[in-house]
C-alpha positions in Angstrom: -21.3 42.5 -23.7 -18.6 42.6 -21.1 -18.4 42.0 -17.5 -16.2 43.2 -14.8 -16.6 40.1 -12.3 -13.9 42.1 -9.8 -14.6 45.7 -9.4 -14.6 47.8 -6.1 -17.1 50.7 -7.2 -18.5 50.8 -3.8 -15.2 52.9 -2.8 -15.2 56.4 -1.7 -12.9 57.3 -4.9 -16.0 56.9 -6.9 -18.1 58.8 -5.2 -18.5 61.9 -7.4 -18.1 59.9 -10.5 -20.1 56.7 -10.2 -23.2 57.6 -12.6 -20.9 59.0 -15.4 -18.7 56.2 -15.0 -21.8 54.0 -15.3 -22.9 55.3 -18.0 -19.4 55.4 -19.9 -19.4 51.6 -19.6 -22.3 50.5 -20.7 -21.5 52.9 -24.0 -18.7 50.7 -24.5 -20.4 47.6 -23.8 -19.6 46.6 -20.4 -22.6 46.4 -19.2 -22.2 43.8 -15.8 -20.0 44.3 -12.3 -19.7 42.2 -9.6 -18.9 44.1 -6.7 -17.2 42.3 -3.6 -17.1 43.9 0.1 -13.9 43.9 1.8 -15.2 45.3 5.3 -17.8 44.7 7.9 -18.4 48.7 7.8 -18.5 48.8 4.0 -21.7 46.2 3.6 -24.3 48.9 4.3 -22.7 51.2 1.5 -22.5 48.7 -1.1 -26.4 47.2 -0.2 -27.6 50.7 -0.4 -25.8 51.3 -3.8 -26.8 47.2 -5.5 -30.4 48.7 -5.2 -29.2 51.5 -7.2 -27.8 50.0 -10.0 -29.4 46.8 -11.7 -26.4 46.2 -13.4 -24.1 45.4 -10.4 -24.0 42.0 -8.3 -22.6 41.9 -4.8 -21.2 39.7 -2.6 -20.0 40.0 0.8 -17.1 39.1 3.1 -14.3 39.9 4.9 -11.4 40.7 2.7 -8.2 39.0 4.9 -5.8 42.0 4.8 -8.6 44.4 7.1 -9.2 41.8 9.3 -7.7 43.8 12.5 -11.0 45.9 12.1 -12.9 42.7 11.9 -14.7 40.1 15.1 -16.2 36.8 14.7 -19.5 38.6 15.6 -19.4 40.3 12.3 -19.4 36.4 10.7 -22.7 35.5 12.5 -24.0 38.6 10.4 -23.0 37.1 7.2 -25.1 34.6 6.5 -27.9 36.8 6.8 -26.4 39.7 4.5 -25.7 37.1 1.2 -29.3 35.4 1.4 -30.8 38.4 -0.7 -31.7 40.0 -4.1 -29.0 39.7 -6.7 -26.2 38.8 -3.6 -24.1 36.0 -5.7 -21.2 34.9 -4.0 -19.6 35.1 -0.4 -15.9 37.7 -0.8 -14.0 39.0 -1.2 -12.4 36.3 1.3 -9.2 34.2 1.4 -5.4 34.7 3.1 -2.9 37.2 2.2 0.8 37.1 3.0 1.6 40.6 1.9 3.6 42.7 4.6 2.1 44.1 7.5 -1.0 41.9 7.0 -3.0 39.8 10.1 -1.2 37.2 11.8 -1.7 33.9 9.8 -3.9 32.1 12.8 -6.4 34.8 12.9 -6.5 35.0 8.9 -6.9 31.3 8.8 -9.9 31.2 11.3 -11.8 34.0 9.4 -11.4 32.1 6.2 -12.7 28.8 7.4 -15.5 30.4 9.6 -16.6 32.1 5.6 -16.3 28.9 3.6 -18.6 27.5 6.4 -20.8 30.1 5.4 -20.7 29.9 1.6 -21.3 26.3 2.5 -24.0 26.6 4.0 -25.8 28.8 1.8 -24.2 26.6 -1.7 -22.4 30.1 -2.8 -19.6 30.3 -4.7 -16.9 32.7 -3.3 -14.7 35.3 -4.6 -10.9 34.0 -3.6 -8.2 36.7 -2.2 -4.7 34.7 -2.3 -1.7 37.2 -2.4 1.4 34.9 -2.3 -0.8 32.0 -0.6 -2.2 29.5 -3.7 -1.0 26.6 -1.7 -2.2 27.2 1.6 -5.6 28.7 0.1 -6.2 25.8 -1.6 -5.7 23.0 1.5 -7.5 25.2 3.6 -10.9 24.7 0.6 -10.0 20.7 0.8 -10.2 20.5 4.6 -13.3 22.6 4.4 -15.0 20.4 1.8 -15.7 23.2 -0.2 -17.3 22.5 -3.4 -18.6 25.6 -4.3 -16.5 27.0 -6.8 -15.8 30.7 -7.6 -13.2 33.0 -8.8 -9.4 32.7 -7.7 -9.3 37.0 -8.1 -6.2 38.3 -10.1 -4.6 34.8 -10.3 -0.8 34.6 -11.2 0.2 31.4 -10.6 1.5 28.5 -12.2 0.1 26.5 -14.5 0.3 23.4 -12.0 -1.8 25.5 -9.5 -4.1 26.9 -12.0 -5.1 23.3 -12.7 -5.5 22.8 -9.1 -8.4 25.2 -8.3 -9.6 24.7 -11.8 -10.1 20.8 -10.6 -12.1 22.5 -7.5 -14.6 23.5 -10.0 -13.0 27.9 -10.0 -12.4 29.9 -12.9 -9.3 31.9 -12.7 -10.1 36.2 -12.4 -7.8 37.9 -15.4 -7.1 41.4 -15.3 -4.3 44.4 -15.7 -1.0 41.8 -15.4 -1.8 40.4 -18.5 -1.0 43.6 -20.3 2.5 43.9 -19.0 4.8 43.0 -21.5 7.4 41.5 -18.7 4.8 39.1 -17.5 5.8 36.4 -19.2 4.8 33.8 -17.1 0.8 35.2 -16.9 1.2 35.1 -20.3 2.2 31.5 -21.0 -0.4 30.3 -18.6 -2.9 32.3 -20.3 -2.3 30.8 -23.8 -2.7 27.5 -22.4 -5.9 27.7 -20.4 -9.3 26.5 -21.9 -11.4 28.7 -22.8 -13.7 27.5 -20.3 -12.2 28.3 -17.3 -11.5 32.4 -16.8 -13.2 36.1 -16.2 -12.1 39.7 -16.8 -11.9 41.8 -13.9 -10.2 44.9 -13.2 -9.7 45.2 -9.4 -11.4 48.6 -9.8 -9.3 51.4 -8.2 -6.3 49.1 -8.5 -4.4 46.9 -10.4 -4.5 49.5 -13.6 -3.0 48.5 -17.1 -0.1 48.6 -18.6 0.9 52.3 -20.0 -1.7 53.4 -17.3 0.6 53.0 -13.8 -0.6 55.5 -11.2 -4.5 55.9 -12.0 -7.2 55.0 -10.7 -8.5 51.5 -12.8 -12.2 51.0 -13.7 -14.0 48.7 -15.6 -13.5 51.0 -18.9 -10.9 48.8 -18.7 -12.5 45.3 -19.5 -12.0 46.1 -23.1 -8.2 46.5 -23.4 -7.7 43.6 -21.1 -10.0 42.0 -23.7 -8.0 43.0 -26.5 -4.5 41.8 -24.8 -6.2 38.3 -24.1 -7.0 37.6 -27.5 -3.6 38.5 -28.7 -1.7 36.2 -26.0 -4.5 33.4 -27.1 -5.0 33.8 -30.8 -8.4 34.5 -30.4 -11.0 37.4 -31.5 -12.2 39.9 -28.8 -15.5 38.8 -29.7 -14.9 35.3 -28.9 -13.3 36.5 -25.6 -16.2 38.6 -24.8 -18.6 35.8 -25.6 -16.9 33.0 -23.7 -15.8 34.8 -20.3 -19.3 35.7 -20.4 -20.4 32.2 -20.4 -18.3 31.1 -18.0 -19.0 33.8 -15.4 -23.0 32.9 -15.5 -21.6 29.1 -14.9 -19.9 29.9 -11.5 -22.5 32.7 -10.5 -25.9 30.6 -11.4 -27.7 33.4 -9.3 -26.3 36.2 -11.4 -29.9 36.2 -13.7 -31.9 35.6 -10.3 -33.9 38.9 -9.0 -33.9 41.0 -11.9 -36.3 43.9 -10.6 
């Protein structure tokens, strides 16, 4: 079985699809989603829907590029929100340097006021860190975060990799490495262990290669799958079995609250 640990199915593009789509997947064996918030406004959607589907986990944060929609109050709520049934990391959270984003300051003091959170409640977190590896990763050693998680769509080096790695993350692979251009994701890929990534998709976004301009979703777990083992030597089903394995190891509470 397959899991998308990265998949935004709580959007409003899946709204008049979700329980086809859900049923699609599990047909072709992905058959586990984690599903991180992004807003303060989105958490009641996504609660609502986790109690809909047993196959999804949640977690819950503020994703840093919507933060001028976001207050500290909205933190103080936080805590409260991840401390329930099959809730198994705080994110999608972290700092983004992508154009037009929040000012650095404000993005910096939302991210330390979460990791105080995850903290506090020993949860792993989901890591957002567009152009920002560096400073995401002294901000988590000045925090004393110990956590672990996942460093989502990570396209780093192989020098950072080994950096967040150390921190006790695994490293989020999705779409990129099915570019052929993307030769460095590639060689960092190849010379991971096989211990320390997921699949994800970014569900609507990030779609594959020879599939630019639609909408992503975790159908897509396979072919990622597929490009992995090729870049690795490996067998899908070795892939399938061992991203597995290593997602329960940084979500302990995924097996927690079944019913």
């Amino acid at each position: 079985m397959f899991i998308d640990s990265h998949c935004h199915l709580d959007f409003d593009v899946f709204d008049e699809q979700r329980d086809s789509l859900m049923l699609r997947c599990l047909e072709n064996k992905v058959g586990g989603f984690l599903v991180p918030a992004t807003t303060f406004a989105s958490w009641p959607k996504l609660a609502k829907l986790l109690k809909r589907y047993p196959e999804w986990r949640a977690a819950y944060g503020l994703h840093p590029y919507f933060l001028a929609e976001a207050s500290f109050d909205q933190i103080d709520s936080l805590g409260e929100q991840c401390d329930a049934q099959r809730v198994v990391a705080v994110g999608e959270i972290g700092l983004d340097y992508w154009p037009d984003a929040v000012d650095m300051k404000i993005q910096l003091d939302f991210f330390s006021r979460q990791l105080k959170v995850a903290n506090s409640l020993k949860l792993p977190v989901i890591l957002h860190a567009r152009k920002s590896y560096d400073l995401v990763f002294k901000c988590l050693r000045e925090a004393g975060f110990n956590g672990g998680g996942v460093v989502h769509a990570f396209n780093g080096s192989i020098e950072q990799a080994k950096r967040f790695i150390d921190l006790g993350f695994v490293l989020g692979i999705g779409g990129t490495v099915t570019y052929p251009r993307a030769k460095k994701a590639h060689r960092v890929l190849a010379s991971l262990s096989d211990t320390v990534f997921v699949l994800e998709t970014d569900s609507p976004d990030m779609p594959l290669y020879g599939f630019q301009g639609q909408n992503n979703t975790p159908l897509s777990i396979p072919l990622i799958a597929h490009a992995i083992a090729a870049i690795r030597g490996e067998s899908v089903e070795r892939v399938a079995v061992q991203t597995y394995d290593n997602l329960l190891g940084v979500f302990p509470k995924w097996n927690e609250d079944l019913i």
